[in-house]
MARVEX-835011 format. One record per residue: x, y, z of N, C-alpha, C in turn; residue in three letters. Coordinates in steps of 0.001 Angstrom, whole numbers, plus 500000, padded with zeros to 6 digits. Last residue first. Example, Ala and Ser with C-alpha at 12.3 -4.5 7.8 and 13.67 -1.06 7.14 Angstrom:
! MARVEX-835011
512850497750507080513670498940507140512900500030507870SER/513190494310507800512300495500507800513200496700507800ALA/
//
This chain:
! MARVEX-835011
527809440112433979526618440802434176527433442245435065UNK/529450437788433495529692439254432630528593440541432923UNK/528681435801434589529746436475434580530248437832434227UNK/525187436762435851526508435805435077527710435887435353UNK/522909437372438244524031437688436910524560436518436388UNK/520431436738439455521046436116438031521655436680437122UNK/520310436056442842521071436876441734520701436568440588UNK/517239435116444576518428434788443859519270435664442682UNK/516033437213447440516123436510445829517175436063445573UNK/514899437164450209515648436323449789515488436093448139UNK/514804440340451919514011439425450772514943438240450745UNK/514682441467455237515523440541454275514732439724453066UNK/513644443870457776512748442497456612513931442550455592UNK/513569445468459440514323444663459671513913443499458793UNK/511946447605458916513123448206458807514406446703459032UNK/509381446780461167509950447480459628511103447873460013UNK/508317445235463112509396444183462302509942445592461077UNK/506752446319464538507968446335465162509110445170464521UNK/504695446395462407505252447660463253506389447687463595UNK/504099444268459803504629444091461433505071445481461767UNK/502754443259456748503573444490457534503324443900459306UNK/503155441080454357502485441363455514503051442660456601UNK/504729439629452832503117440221452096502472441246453568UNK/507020438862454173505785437372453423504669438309453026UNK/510469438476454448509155439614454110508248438805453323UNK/512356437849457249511407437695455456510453437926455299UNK/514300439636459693512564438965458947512567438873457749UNK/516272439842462320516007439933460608514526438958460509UNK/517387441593464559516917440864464279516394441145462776UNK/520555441737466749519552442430465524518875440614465137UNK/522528440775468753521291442175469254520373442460468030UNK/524212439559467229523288438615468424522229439515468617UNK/523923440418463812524741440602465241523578439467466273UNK/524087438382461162523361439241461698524014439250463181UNK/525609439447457584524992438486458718524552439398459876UNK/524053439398454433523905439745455493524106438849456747UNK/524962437545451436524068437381452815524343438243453790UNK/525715439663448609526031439178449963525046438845451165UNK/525468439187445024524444439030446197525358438471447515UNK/527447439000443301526356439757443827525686440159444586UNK/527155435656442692528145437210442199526996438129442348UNK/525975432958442666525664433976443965526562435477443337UNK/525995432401440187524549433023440551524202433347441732UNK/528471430839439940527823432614439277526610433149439575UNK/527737428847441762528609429946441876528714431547441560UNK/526192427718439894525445428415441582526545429158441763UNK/526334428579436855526709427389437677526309428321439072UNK/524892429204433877525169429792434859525464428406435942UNK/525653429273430056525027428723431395525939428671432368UNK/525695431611427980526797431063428773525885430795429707UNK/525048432831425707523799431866425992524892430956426979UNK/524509436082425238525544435276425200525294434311426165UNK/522279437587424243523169436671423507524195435926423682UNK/521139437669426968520223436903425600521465436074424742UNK/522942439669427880522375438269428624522058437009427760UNK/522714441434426504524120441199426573523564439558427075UNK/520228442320426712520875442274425303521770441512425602UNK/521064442932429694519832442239429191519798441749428148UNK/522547445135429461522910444193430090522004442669429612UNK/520998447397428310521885446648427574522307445288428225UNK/518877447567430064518552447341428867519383446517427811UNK/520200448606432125519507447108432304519028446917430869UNK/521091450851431669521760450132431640521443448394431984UNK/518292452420430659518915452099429482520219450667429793UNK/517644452188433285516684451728431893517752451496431077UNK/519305454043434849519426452313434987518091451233434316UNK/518578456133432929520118455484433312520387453883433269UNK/516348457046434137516397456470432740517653455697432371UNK/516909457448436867516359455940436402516017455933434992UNK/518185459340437011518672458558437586517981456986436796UNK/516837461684435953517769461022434800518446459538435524UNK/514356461367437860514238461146436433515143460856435813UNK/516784462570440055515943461258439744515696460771438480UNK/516712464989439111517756464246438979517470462868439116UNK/514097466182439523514605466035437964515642464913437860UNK/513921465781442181513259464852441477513758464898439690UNK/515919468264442724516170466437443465515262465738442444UNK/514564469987441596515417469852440839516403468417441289UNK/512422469896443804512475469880442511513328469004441695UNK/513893470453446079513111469085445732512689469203444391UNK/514562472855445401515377471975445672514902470579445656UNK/512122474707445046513662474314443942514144473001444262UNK/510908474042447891510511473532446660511278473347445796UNK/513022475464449416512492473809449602512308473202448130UNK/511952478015448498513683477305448159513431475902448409UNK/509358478238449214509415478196447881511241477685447934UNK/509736477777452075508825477057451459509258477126450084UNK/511415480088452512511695479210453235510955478062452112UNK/509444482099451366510591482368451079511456480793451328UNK/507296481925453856507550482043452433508646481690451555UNK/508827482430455895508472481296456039508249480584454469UNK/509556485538455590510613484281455761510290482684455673UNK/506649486736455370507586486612454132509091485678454213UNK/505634485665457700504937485170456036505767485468455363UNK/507569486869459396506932485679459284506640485241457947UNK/506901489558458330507761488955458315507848487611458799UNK/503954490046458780504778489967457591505835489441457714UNK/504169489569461910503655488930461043503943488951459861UNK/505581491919462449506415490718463098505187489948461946UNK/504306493726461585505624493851461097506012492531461288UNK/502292493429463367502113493705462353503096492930461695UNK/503375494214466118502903492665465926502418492794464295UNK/503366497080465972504994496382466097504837494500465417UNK/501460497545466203501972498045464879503104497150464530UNK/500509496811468071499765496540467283500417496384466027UNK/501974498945469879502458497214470179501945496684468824UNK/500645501065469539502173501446468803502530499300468964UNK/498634500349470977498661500652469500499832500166468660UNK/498937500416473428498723499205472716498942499359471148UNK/499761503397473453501117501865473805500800500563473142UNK/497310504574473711498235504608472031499737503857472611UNK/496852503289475724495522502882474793496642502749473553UNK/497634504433478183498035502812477542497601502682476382UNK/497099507047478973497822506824477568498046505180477286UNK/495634506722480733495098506958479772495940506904478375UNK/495718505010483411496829505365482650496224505819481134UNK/493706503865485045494462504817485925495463505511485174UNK/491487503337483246491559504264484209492597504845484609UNK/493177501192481877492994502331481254492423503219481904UNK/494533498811482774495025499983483326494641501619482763UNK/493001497077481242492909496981482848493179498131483182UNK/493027497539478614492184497946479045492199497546480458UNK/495677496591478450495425498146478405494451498272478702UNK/495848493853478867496879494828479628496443496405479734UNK/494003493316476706493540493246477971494315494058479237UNK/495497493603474348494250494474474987493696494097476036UNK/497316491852474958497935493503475342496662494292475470UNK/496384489290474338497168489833476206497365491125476031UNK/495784489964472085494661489261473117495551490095474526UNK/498251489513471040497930490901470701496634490942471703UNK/499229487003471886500290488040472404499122489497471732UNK/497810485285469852497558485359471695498244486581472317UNK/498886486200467583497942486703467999497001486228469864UNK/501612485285467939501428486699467700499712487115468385UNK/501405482797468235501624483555469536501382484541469373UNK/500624481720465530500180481468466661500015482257467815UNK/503300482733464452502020483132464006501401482841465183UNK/505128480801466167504732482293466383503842483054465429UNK/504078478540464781503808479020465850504335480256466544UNK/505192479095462106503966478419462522503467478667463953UNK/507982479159462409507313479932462284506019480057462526UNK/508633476576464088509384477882464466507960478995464217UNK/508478474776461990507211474871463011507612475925463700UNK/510339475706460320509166475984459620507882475857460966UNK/512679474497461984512616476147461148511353476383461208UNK/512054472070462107511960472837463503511729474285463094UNK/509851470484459810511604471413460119511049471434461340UNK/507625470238458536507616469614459456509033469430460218UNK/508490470810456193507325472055456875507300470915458161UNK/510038469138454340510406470097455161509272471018455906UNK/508446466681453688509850467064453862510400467900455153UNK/506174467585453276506261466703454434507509466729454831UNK/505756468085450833506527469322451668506206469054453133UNK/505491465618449846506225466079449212506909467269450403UNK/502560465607451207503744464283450847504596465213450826UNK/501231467843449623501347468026451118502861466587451258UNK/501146466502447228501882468126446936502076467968448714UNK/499624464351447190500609464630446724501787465671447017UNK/497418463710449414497584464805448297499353464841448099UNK/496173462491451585496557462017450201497136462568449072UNK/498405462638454663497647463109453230497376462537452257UNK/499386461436457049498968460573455834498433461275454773UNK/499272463849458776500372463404457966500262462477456480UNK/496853466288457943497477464827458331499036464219457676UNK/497720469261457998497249468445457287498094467351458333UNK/499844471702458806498803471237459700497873469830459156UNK/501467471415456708502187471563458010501046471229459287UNK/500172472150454471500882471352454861501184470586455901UNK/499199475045455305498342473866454974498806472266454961UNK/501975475828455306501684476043456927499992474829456494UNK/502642475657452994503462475015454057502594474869454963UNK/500647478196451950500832476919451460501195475473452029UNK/501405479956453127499977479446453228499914477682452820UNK/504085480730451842503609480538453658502334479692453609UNK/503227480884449429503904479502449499503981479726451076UNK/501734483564450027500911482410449440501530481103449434UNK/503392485130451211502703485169452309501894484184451034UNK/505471485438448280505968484839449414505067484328450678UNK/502864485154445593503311485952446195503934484814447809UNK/501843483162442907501740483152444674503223484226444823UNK/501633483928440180500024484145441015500279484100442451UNK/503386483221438741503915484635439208502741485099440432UNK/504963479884437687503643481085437828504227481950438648UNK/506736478339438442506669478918437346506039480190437197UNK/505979476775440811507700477635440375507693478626439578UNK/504054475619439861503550476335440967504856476990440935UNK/504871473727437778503988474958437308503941475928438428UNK/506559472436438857506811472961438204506162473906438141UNK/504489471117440873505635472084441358506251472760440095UNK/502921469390438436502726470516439409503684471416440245UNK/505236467758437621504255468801436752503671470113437934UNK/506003466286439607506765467043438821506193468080438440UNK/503071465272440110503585465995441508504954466764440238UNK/502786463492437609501822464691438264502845465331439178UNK/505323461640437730505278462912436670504265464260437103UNK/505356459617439446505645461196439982505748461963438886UNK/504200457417438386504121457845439905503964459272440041UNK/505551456829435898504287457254436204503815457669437340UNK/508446456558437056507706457242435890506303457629435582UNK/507577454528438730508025455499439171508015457133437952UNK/507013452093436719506247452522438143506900454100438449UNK/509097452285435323508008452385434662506962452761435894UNK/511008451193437141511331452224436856510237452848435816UNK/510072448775438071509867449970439116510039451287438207UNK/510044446855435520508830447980436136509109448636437186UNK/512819446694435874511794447638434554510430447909434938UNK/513404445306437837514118446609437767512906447340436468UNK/511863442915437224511624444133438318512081445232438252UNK/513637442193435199512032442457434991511723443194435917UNK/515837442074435605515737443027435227513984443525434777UNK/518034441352437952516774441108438388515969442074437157UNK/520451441674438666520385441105437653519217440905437346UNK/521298442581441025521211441338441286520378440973439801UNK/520985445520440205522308444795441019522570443062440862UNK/518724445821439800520115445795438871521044445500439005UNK/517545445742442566517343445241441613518859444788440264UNK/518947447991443360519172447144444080518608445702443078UNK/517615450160441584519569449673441475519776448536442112UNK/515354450067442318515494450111440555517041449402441011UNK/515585450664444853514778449848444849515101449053443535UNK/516649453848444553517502452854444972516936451528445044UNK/514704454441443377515841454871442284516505453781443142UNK/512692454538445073512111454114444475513816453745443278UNK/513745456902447503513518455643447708513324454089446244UNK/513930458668445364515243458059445601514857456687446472UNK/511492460070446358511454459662444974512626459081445344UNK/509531460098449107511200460422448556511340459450447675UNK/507531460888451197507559461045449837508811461599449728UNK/505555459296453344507108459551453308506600459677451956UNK/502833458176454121503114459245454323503969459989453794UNK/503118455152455079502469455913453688502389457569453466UNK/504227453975456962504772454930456576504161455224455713UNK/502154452605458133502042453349458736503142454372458105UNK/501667450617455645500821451728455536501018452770456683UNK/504571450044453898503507450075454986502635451078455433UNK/506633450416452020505415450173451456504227450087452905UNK/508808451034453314507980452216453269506444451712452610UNK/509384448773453478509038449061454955508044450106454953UNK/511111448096451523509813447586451377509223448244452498UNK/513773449025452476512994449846451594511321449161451303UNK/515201446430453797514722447943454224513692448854453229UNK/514930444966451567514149444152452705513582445694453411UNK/516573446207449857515003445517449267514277445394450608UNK/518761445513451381518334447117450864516954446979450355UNK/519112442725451431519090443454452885518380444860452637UNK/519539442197448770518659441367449328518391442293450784UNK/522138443460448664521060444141448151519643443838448294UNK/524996444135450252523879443745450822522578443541450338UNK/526763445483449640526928444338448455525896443690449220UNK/527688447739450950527951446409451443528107445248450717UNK/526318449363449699527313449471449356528246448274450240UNK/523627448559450672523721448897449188525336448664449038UNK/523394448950453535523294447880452984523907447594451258UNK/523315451730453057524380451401453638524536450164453820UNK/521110452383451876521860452681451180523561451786451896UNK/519404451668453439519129450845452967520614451262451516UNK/519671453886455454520249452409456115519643451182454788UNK/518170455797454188519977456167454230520799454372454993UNK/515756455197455090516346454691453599517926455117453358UNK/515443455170457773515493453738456756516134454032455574UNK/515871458030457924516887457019458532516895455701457638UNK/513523458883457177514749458724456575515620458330456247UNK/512000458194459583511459457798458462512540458012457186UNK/513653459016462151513687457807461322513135457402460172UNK/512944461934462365513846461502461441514060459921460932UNK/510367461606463736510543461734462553511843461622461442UNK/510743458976465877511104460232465615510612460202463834UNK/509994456413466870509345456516466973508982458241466252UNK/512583455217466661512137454690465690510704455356465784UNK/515695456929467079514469456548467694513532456054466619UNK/518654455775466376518337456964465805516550456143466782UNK/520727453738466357520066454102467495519351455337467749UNK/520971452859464066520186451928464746519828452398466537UNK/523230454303462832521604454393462542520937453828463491UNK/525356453277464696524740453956465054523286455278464269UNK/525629450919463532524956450728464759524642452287465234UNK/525959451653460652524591450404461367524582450928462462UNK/528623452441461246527325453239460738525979452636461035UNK/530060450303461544529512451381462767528449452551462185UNK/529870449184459253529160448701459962528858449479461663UNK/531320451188457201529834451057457253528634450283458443UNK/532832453153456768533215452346458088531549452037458243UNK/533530455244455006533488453473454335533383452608455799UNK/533221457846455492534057456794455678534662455796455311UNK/530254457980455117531711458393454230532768457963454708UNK/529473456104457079529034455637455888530037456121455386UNK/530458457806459518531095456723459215531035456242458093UNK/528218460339459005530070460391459368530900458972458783UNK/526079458862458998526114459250458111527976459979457718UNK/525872458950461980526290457343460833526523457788459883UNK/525960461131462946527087460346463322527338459052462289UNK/523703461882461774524896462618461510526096462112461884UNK/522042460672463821521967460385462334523484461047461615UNK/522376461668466252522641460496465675523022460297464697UNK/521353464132465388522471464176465393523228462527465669UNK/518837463401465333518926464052463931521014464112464259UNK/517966463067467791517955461714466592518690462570465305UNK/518366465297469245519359464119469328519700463484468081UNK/516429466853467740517981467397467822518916466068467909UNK/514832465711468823514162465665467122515714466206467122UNK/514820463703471878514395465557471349515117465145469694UNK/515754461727473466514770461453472688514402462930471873UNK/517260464158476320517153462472475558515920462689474676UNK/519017466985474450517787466571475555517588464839475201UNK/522739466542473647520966467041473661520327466798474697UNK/524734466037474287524333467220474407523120467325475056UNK/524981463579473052524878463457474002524377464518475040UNK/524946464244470474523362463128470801523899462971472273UNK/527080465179470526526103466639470092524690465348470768UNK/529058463924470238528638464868471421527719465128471637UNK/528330463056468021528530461991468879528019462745470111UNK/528964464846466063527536464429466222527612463430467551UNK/531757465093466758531123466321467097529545465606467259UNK/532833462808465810533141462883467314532038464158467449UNK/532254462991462927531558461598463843531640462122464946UNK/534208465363462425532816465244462064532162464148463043UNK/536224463635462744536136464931463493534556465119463490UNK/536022461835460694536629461557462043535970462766462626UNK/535733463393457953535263462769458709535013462334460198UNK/536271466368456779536514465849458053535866464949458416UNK/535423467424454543536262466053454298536544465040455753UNK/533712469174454406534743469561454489535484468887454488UNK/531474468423455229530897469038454341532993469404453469UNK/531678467445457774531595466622456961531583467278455956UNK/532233470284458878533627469244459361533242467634458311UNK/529736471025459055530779471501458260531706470931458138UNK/528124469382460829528185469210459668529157469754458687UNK/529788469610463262529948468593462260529490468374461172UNK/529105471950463738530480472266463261530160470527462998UNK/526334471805463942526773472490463118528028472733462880UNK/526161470629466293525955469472465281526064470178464124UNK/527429472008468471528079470748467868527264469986466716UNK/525539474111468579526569474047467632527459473091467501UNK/523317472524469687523220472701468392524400472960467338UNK/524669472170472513524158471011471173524347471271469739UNK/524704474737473368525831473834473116525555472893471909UNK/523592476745473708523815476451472386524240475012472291UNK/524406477714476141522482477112475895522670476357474581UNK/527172477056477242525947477876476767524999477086476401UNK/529567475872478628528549476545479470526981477015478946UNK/531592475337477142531061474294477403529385474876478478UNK/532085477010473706531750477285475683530955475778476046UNK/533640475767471769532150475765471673532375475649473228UNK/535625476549469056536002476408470308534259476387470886UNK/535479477487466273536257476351466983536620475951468286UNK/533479478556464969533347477516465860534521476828466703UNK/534596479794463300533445480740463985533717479508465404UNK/535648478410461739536908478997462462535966479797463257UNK/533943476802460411534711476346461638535254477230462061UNK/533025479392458577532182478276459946532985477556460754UNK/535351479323456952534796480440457780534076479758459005UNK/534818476807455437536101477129456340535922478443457517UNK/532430476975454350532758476228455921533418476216456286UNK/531102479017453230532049479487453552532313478516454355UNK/528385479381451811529273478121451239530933478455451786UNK/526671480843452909527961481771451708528715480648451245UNK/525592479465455001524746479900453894525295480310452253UNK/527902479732456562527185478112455701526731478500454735UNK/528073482024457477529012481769456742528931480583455891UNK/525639481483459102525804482967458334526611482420457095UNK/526235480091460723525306479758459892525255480484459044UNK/528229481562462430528819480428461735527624479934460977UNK/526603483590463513527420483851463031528432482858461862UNK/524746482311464788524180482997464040525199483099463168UNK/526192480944466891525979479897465817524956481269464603UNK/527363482562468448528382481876467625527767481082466626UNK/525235483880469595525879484749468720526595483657467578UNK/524495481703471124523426481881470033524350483205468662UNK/526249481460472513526221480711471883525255480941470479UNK/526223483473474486527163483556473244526823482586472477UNK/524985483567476966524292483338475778524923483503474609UNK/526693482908479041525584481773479135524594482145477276UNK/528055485413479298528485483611478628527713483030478627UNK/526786487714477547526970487417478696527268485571477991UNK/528097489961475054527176489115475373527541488131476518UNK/530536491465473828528725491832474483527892490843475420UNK/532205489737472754532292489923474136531296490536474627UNK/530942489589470071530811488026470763531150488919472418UNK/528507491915468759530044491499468867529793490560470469UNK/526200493143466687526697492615467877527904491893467966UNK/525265493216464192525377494849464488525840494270466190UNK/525533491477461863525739492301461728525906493688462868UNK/524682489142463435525951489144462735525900490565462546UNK/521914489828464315523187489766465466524572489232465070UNK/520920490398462358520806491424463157521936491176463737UNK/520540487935460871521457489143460239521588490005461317UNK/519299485969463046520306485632462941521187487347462191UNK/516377486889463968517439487336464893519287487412464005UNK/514833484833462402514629485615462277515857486752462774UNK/516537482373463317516613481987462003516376483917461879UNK/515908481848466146516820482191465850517044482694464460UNK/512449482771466799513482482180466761514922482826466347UNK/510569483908468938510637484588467430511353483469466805UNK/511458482886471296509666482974471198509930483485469351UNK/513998481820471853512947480956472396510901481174471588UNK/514753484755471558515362483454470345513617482353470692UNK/514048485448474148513627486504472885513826485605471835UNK/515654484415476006514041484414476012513296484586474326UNK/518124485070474782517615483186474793515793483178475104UNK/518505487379474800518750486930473877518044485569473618UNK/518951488893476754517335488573477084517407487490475968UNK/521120490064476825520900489131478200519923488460477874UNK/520941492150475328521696490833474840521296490006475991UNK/519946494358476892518829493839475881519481491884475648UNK/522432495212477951521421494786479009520432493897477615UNK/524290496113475808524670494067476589523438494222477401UNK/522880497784474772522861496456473847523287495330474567UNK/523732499844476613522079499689476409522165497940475581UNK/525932500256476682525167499796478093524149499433477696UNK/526466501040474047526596499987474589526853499443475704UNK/524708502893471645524650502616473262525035501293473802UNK/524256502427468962525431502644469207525806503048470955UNK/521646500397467604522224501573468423523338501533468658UNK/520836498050467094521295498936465991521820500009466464UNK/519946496902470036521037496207468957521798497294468041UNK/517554498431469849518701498423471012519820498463470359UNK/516001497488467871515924498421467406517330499643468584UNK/515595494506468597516687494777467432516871496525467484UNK/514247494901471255515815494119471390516620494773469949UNK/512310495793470234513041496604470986514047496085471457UNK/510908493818468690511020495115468714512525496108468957UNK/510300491915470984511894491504469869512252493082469471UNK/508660492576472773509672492942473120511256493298471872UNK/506512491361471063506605493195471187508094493541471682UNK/507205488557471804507105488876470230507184490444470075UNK/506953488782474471508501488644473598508380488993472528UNK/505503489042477014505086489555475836506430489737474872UNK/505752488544479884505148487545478624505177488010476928UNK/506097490491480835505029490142481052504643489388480286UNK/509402490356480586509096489994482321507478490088481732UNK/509183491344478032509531489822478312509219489672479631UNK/508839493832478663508109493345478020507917491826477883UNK/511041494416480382509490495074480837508670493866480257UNK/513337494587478079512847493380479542511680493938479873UNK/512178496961476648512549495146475796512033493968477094UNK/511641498830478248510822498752477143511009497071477050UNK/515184499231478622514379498806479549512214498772479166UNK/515804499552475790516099498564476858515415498071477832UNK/514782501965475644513917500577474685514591499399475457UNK/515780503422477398514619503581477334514225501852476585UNK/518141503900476017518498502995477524516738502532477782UNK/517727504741473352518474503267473440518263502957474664UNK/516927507138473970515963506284473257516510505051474072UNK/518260509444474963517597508440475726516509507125475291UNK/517748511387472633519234511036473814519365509863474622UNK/514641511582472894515718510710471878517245510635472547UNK/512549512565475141514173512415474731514647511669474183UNK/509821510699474723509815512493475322511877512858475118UNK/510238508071474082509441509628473038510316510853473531UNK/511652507420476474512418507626474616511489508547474021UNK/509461507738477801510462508151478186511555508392476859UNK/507586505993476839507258507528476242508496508095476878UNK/508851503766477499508522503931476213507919505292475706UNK/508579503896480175509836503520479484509542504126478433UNK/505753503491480364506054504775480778507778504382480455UNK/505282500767479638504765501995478310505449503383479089UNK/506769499316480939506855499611479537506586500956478784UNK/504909499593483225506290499973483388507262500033481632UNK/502782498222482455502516499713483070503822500512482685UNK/503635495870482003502877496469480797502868497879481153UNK/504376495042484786505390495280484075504984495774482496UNK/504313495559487723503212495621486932504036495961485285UNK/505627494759489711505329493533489172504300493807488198UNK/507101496658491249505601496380491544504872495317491218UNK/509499497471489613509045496577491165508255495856491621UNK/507494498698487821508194497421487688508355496313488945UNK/506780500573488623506587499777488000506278498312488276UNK/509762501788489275508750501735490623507363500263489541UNK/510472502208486748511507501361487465510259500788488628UNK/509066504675485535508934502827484870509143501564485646UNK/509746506247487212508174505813487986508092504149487078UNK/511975506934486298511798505929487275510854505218487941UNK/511285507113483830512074506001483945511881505798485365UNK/509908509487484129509351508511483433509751507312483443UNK/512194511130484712510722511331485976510066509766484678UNK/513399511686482286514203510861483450513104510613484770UNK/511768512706481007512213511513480514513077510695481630UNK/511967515247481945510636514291482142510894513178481965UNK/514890516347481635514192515864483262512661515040483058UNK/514797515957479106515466515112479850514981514787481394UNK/512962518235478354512399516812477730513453515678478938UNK/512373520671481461513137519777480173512500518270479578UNK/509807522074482857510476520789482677511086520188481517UNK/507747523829482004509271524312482769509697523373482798UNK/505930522798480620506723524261480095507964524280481101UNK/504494521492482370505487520736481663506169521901480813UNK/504357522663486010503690522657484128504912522084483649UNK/503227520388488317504352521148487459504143521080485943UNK/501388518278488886501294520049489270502273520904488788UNK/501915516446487695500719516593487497500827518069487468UNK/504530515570489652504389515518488116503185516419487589UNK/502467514996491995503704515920492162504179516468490058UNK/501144513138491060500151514357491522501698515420491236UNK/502636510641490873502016511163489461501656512914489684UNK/503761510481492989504554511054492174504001511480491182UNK/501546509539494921501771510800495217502959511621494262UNK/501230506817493345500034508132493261500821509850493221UNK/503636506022494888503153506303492996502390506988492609UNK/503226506037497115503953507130496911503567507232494982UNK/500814504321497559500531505679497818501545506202497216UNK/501972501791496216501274502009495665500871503632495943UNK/503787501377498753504242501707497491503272502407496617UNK/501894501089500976502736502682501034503460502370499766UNK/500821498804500000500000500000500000500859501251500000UNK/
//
C-alpha cells in the first residue's frame, strides 16, 4: 500500500508542474523511474509503456529507454513486442544499452526464433557483448551465416572452440559437424555428432537428427558397419527415422547387401509409413534390383516410378513457374501442409512433408500462433490499466503496429523458406528422372548382353552379387511374406536369387 501511495503521490507531484518548465530530459528521466517503481511492483505492461514515452519524450535516451521497454516486456510475457526493441537496442550505438537487451537473447530466440534474429546479430553485435551463458546463440548465428555463403572454412573457424557453458551447446556441435563433413573431416565430424546426441535433451528431434549425423560420418568413411549401429540408434518413433530407413538401405547397398536394401525399403510400402515422399527411395529399389540382375523388376519399378511422379513434377513445376503466389501464398501453402494429416493424400502436402515439418518451419507456425495470443494479452493489459493510465491505449497501439511487422515477416521468411524447399526438391526429382532412365537404358543393355551370350550359369555365378547379410546377436532379421509388422519394419531381408553371370 505505502508503494502504491507514493506512485500516486509522484504522478500528483508531476501533474502540478507545468510541463513548460520541465526539460524533455528531466521528464524523461521522471518517466524512467516511475517505469523502474513499475516494475518493482510487478506491473510490468505499466512499466513499459512509461519507458517507452520516456524515449518519446528524449531521443538522447531512446536506446536505455527501449532497453528497459525490451525486459518490461519479456518479464510480462510479451517477447514477440519485446523483439522490437531488442533489434531496434542492437542497431544503436549505446553499449550499456545492447549488453542489458543481449541478456534477454535466449528468452527473445525461444519465442521469434533464431533463424529471424540471425542478420541482426551478425551484423550489428560482437561476441564479448554478450553474457556467457548466451554467446552461443551469437556463435551459431554467426557460423550459419558463413554456411549459407558456402564458407565452411569460415564456419569452423566461427566455431572452433564451443563454451562448454551455453544454451547452444548442442546445436553448435551438430553444426560444426556438419561443416567438418561438408569439408572432408570425417573423424572429426563423427566425434562432434557423437557429442552433440549426448548434448541434447534424451529422445528431442535434435538428438535423433544428430545420431543420424554420426552414421552418416562413418558411411563416408566406408566404416559402414559402425554406421549400422549407430543408425540403429536413431528413435524409431522420431521423425527423422522415416529417413533414417532409407539412408540404412543405402548402407546395405554398398555392402553388396542388396537382398538386405530391398528388405529395408519395402518398409515404406507400409501403411504406417504411407506418408514419406522420397522419389530416391524408388531409384535405389530400381539399382538394388540391377544389382542382382533382376531386370524384369528393375523395369517395372522404373516404369512405376515414371508414372508415379510425373503429376507431383508437373505441378511444382507449374507452381515455380507462375507469378500468382506471392511469398505470404507459398507461407499458406506450408503452413496447409504443416497442419494436414500426415497421411495426406495429396501429393503436393507428401512432398513438403519434407520440410514444413523442420523445427525452422514449426518455428514459424507458431509464432504466428503467439502473435495473435500476444495481441489478446495487450488488449487486455490496456484495458485493465485504462483508468488509471490513459495513455496505455496509444502503447497498445504502437504494440499493434509492432505485431504487424512481426507477422509479415513471418509470412515473408516462412515464404521464402517454402518456395527454396521447393527448387530443391524439385530439381532432386529432375535428377531422379535422369537417375532411372540410366538404369533403363543400363539394364537394357545388360539384358541384350544376357540373351546373347547363351553362357550357362553354375550356383557359383549366381551367387556374384548378392552378399548374405549376417546378423549381430542384438539384431533381428525377417522375410518379408506380404504382411507388415510395426515392430518388424526396417528389419525384413528378401531372399532373391542373383542372376548375373559372369559378365553381368
Amino acid at each position: 500500500m505505502k508503494r502504491l501511495a507514493w506512485i500516486g503521490a509522484a504522478c500528483l507531484v508531476l501533474a502540478a508542474v507545468p510541463r513548460a518548465s520541465m526539460s524533455a530530459e528531466d521528464i524523461a528521466s521522471q518517466r524512467l523511474r516511475e517505469a523502474r517503481e513499475f516494475q518493482r511492483s510487478g506491473q510490468y505492461f505499466r512499466a513499459a509503456r512509461y519507458a517507452f514515452n520516456a524515449g518519446e519524450e528524449d531521443p538522447e535516451r531512446k536506446s536505455e529507454a527501449h532497453a528497459f521497454v525490451a525486459q518490461a516486456l519479456v518479464q510480462a510475457g510479451l517477447e514477440q513486442s519485446a523483439s522490437y526493441f531488442y533489434l531496434q537496442v542492437i542497431r544503436s550505438a549505446n553499449s550499456d544499452a545492447v549488453r542489458k537487451v543481449l541478456a534477454l537473447t535466449s528468452k527473445i530466440t525461444a519465442s521469434v526464433g533464431l533463424e529471424f534474429l540471425r542478420p541482426f546479430l551478425v551484423r550489428h553485435t560482437r561476441l564479448q557483448d554478450y553474457p556467457a551463458s548466451e554467446r552461443g546463440y551469437y556463435l551459431y548465428a554467426a557460423a550459419r551465416t558463413s554456411g549459407l555463403k558456402g564458407d565452411y572454412a569460415g564456419g569452423l573457424s566461427v566455431l572452433e572452440s564451443i563454451p562448454s557453458g551455453t544454451r547452444m551447446r548442442a546445436e553448435l556441435l551438430q553444426l560444426r559437424g556438419a561443416f567438418r563433413l561438408l569439408t572432408g573431416m570425417g573423424r572429426e565430424a563423427a566425434a562432434d555428432f557423437s557429442a552433440c546426441s549426448r548434448a541434447a535433451k534424451d529422445g528431442s528431434d535434435l538428438q535423433n537428427r544428430c545420431l543420424a549425423g554420426e552414421a552418416r560420418a562413418f558411411y563416408e568413411l566406408r566404416e559402414f558397419e559402425r554406421a549400422e549401429r549407430a543408425y540403429e540408434q536413431v528413435d524409431r518413433q522420431s521423425i527423422v527415422w522415416t529417413d533414417i530407413l532409407f539412408e540404412q538401405g543405402w548402407n546395405s547397398y554398398r555392402r553388396g547387401e542388396f537382398n538386405r536394401t530391398l528388405g529395408r525399403l519395402v518398409s515404406y510400402k507400409s501403411p504406417a509409413l504411407s506418408f514419406v515422399y522420397n522419389p530416391e527411395i524408388d531409384t535405389l529399389r530400381a539399382q538394388a534390383y540391377l544389382a542382382l540382375c533382376l531386370y524384369e523388376d528393375a523395369n517395372e519399378l522404373v516404369n512405376e516410378f515414371n508414372s508415379r511422379y510425373a503429376s507431383i513434377h508437373d505441378e511444382v513445376r507449374d507452381m515455380l513457374a507462375g507469378k500468382s503466389l506471392s511469398l505470404g501464398g507459398y507461407y499458406d501453402q506450408g503452413k496447409e501442409a504443416a497442419l494436414a494429416s500426415l497421411a495426406s493424400k495429396r501429393p503436393l502436402h507428401r512432398l513438403m512433408n519434407r520440410f514444413v515439418r523442420s523445427a525452422a518451419f514449426q518455428d514459424w507456425v507458431r509464432s504466428e500462433r503467439e502473435l495473435a495470443i500476444e495481441m489478446g494479452n495487450i488488449r487486455q493489459f490496456s484495458a485493465g490499466i485504462a483508468n488509471l493510465d490513459p495513455n496505455s491505449g496509444s502503447f497498445g497501439q504502437f504494440l499493434k503496429k509492432v505485431l504487424d511487422f512481426r507477422l509479415q515477416a513471418i509470412r515473408e521468411m516462412g515464404g521464402a523458406f517454402v518456395r527454396n524447399s521447393l527448387l530443391d526438391y524439385h530439381e532432386q526429382l529432375i535428377s531422379q528422372f535422369e537417375k532411372v532412365a540410366f538404369i533403363k537404358l543400363e539394364m537394357l543393355g545388360r539384358f541384350k548382353e544376357k540373351l546373347m551370350s547363351r553362357k550357362a550359369l553354375d550356383g557359383r555365378e549366381r551367387e556374384r552379387g548378392n552378399v548374405t547379410p549376417k546378423r549381430r546377436d542384438d539384431q533381428f532379421f525377417w522375410s518379408f511374406n506380404g504382411e507388415f509388422w510395426n515392430d518388424e519394419l526396417g528389419d525384413y531381408v528378401f531372399g532373391l536369387e542373383s542372376e548375373c553371370d559372369g559378365k553381368s
